[in-house]
C-alpha positions in Angstrom: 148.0 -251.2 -74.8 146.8 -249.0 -77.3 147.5 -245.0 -77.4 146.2 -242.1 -79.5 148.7 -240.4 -81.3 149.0 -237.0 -82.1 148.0 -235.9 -85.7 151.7 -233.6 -85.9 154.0 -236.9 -83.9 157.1 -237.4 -85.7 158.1 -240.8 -86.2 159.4 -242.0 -82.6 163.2 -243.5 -83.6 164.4 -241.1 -85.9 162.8 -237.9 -83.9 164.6 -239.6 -81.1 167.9 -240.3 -83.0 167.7 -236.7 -84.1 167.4 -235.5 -80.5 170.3 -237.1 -79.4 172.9 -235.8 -82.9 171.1 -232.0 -82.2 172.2 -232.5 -77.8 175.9 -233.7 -79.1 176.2 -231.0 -81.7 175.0 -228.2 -79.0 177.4 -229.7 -76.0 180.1 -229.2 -78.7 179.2 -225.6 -79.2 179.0 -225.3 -75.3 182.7 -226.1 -75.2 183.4 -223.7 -77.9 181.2 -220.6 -77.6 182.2 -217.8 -74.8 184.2 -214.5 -74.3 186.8 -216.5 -76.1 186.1 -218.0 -78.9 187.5 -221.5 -79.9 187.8 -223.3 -83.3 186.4 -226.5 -83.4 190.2 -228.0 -84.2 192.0 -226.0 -81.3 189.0 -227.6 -79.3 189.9 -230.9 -79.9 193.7 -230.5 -79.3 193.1 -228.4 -76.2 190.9 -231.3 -74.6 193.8 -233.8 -74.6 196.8 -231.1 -74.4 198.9 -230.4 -71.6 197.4 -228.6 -68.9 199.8 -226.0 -69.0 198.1 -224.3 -72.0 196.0 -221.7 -71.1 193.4 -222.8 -73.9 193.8 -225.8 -72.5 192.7 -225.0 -69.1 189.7 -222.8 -69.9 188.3 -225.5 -71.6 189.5 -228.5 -69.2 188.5 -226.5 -66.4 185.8 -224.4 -66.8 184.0 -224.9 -69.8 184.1 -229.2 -70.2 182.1 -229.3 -66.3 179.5 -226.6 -67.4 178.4 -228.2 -70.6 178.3 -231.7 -68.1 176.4 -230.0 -66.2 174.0 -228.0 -68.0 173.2 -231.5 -69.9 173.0 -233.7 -66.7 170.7 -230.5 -65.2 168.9 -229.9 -68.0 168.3 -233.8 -68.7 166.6 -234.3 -65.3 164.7 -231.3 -65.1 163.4 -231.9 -68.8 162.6 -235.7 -67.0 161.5 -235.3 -64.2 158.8 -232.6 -65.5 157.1 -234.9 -67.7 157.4 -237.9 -65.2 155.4 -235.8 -62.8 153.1 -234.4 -65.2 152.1 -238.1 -66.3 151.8 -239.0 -62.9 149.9 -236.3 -61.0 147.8 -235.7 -64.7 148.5 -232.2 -64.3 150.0 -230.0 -67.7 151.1 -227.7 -64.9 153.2 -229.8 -63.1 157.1 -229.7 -62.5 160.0 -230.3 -60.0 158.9 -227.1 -58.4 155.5 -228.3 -57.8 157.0 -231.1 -55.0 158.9 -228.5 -53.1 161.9 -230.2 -53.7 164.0 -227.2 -55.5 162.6 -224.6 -52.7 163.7 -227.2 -50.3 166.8 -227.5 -51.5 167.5 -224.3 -52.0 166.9 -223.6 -48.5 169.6 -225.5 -47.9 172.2 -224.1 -49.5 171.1 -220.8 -48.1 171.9 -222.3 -44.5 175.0 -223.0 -45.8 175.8 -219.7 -46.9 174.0 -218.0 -44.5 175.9 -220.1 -41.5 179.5 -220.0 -43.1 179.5 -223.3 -43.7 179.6 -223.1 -47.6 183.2 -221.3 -46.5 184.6 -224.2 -45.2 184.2 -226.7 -48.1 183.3 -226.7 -51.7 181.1 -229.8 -50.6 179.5 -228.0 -47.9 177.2 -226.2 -50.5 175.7 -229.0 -52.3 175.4 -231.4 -49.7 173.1 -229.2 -47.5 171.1 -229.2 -50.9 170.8 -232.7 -50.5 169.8 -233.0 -47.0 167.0 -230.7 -47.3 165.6 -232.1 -50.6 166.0 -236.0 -48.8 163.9 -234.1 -45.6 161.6 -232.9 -48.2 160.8 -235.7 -50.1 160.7 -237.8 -47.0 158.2 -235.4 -45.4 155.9 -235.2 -48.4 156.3 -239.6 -48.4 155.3 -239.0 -44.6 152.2 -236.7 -45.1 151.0 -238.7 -48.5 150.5 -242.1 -46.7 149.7 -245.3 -48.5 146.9 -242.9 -50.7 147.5 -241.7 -54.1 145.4 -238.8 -53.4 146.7 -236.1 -55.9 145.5 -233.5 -54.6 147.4 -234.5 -51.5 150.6 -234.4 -53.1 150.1 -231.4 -54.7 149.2 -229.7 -51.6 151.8 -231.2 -49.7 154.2 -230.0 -52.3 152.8 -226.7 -51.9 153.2 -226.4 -48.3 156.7 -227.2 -48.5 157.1 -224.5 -51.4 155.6 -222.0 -49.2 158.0 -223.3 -45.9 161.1 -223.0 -47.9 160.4 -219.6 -49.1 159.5 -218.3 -45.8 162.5 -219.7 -44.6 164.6 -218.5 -47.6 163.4 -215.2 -46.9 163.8 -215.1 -43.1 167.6 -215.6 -43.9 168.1 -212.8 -45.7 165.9 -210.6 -43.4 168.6 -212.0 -40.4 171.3 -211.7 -42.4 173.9 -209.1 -41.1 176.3 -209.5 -43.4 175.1 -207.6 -47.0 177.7 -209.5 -48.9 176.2 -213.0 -47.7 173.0 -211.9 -48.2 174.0 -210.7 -52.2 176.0 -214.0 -52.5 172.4 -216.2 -51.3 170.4 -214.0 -53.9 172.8 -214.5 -56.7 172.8 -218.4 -55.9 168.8 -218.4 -56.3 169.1 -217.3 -59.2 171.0 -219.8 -60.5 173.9 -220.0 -62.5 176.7 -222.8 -63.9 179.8 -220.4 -63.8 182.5 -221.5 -61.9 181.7 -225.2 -61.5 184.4 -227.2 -61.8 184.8 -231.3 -62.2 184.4 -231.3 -58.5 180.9 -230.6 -58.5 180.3 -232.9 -61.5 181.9 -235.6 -59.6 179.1 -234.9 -56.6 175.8 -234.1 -58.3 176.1 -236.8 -61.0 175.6 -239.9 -59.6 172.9 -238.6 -58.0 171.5 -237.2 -61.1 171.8 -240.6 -62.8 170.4 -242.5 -60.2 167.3 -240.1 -59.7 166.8 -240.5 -63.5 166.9 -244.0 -63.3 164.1 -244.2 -60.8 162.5 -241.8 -63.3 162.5 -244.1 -66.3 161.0 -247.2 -64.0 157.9 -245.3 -64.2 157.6 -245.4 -67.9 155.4 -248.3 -68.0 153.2 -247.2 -65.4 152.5 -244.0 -66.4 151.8 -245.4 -70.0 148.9 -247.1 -68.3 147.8 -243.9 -66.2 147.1 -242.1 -69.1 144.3 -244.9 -69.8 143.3 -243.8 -66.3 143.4 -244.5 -62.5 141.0 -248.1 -62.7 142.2 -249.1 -65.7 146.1 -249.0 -64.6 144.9 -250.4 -61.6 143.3 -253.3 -63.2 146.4 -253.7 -65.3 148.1 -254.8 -62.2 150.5 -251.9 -62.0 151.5 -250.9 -58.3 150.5 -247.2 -57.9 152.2 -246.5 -54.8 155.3 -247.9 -56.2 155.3 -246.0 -59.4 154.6 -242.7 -56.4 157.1 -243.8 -54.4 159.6 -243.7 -57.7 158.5 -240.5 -59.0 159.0 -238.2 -55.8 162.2 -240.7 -54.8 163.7 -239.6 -58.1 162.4 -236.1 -58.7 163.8 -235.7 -55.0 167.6 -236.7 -56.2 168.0 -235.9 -59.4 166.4 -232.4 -58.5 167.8 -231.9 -55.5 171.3 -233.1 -56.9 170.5 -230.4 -60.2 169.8 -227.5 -57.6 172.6 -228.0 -55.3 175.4 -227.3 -57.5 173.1 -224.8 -60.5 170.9 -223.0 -57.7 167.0 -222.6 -59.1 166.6 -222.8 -62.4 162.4 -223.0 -63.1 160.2 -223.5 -66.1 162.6 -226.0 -67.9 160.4 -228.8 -66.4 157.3 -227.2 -67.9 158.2 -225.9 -71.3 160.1 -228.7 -72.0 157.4 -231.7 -72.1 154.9 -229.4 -73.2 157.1 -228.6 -76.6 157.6 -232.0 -77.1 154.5 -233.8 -76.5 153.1 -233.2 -79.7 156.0 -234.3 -81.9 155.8 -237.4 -79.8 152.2 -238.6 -79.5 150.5 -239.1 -76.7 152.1 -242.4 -74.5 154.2 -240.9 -72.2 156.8 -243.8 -72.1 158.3 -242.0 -75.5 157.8 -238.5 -74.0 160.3 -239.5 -71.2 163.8 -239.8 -73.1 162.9 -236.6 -75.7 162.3 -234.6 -72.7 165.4 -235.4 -71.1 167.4 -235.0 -74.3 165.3 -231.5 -75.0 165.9 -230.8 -71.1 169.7 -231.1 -72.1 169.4 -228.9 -75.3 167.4 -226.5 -73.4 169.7 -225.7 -70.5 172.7 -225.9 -72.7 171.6 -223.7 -75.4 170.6 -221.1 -72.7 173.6 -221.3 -70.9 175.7 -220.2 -74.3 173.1 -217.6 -74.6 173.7 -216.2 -70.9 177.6 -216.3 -72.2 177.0 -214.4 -75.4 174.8 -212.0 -74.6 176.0 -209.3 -71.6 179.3 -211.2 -71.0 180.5 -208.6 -68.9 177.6 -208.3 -66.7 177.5 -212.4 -65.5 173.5 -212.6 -66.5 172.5 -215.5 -64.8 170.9 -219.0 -66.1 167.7 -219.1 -64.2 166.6 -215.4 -65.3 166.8 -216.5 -68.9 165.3 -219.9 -68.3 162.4 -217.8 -66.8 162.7 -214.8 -69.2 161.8 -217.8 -71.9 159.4 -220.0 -69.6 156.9 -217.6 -68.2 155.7 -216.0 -71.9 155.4 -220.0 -72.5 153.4 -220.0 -69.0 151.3 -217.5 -69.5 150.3 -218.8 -73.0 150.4 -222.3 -71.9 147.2 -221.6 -69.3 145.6 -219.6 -71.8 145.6 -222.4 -74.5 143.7 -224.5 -71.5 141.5 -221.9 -70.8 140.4 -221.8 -74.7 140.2 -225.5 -74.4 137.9 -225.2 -71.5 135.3 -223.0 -73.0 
């Protein structure tokens, strides 16, 4: 199966290999970089140290499950973009597009709205999950055995639009203003103040969706060729479907339940990369999880560094970044149009 390649693609392994040593490097600056600064030496003795050291705890406590996070969120979000942008062939196309992060999001705002999230550090996330399982199960329901895209899309949109409503009829109900600040400040997401239990949660979840992710590389290798010609290739469409929204579903939905909504890393991410990597989408699927990763992480030290007093919050900058990239993103294809 033959692919055009991009005249700027970087050679595949060591662009790849490169990747990987730059995501490592910036996790290690994720554990060292915040209000308090820590040597790279004092790192490494704090993370085996006894847990009675304060330097000890800030990283053991706070700082090790954030950088887990904001690579495990950023990984999936970076992934599951350019899985759905090979599949729906749509440049535009991310987790948001499925309703999945809206849908999720709605339900940690029942949580929070109801009390529940009070009751249990797991009460948060796992109403997440529930809503983003109903989602995906509804949009599996209203899709059918067609791969129509526009279907999905639409179907995706209608959730989007739901969940919002929904979202927003909360807050309008919402008698108490301090719930009603707490579910704004959680849509806006944020990784401060996770802790292992939350990595412990969202993570096998995260894995998992990625895994159903990757299966797709193949498939969407010979959707790029287009819709007959994958078809005659033998490969299953409504299979590869089936393991695209599956695992945008719970990777996604596992991301948002414990980081709240952060956008646009799905979008920017592929989009950066795709040159660098050619044009087959089976090599675009591990960079973009590894830039996902840098991505997230990178902003999440900036969010640290820059206002640390006034607890700026992930998702603005991930947006403050992605819609510039957005709005010159549909102006490129509007140029490309003419």
């Amino acid at each position: 199966m033959k692919h055009d390649t991009s005249p700027s693609a970087l050679p595949y392994g060591p662009f790849l290999g490169g990747l990987g040593v730059l995501a490592v490097l910036v996790f290690g600056a994720s554990l060292l970089i915040g209000p308090v600064s820590i040597s790279p030496l004092e790192g490494w003795q704090a993370l085996g140290g006894d847990d009675t050291n304060l330097l000890t705890l800030v990283l053991q406590e706070i700082r090790f499950p954030r950088a887990i996070l904001g690579a495990a969120v950023g990984a999936i979000l970076g992934l599951s973009g350019a899985v759905l942008q090979g599949l729906l062939r749509n440049p535009l196309a991310d987790p948001g597009l499925l309703g999945i992060s809206a849908s999720a999001s709605l339900g940690a705002v029942i949580a929070l709205y109801s009390g529940l999230a009070a009751l249990h550090i797991f009460a948060l996330p796992v109403a997440a999950l529930t809503t983003a399982t109903l989602a995906v199960s509804l949009i599996i329901l209203l899709v059918g055995r067609s791969f129509d895209i526009l279907t999905i899309i639409l179907a995706g949109v209608a959730l989007t639009s739901l969940a919002g409503a929904l979202t927003s009829l909360a807050l309008n109900l919402s008698s108490d203003p301090f719930a009603a600040l707490e579910i704004v400040f959680w849509m806006m997401g944020s990784l401060t103040d996770r802790s292992m239990d939350h990595v412990f949660l969202s993570l096998p979840f995260i894995m998992a969706g990625g895994v159903l992710l990757f299966a797709t590389a193949r498939a969407l290798d010979a959707l790029s060729l287009g819709h007959d010609v994958a078809t005659s290739l033998g490969i299953n469409l409504k299979r590869t479907r089936t393991l695209a929204i599956f695992g945008t579903a719970i990777g996604v939905g596992a991301a948002t339940a414990v980081s709240g909504a952060i956008g646009f890393v799905g979008l920017v991410v592929p989009h950066v990369l795709r040159p660098l990597v050619g044009n087959r989408p089976s090599h675009l699927l591990p960079a973009s999880a590894l830039g996902g990763a840098i991505f997230l992480m990178t902003t999440d030290i900036l969010v640290r560094v820059i206002l640390p007093g006034k607890d700026l919050k992930l998702g603005v900058m991930t947006a403050m970044v992605g819609a510039p990239f957005f709005l010159w993103l549909l102006y490129s294809l509007k140029r490309r149009a003419v």
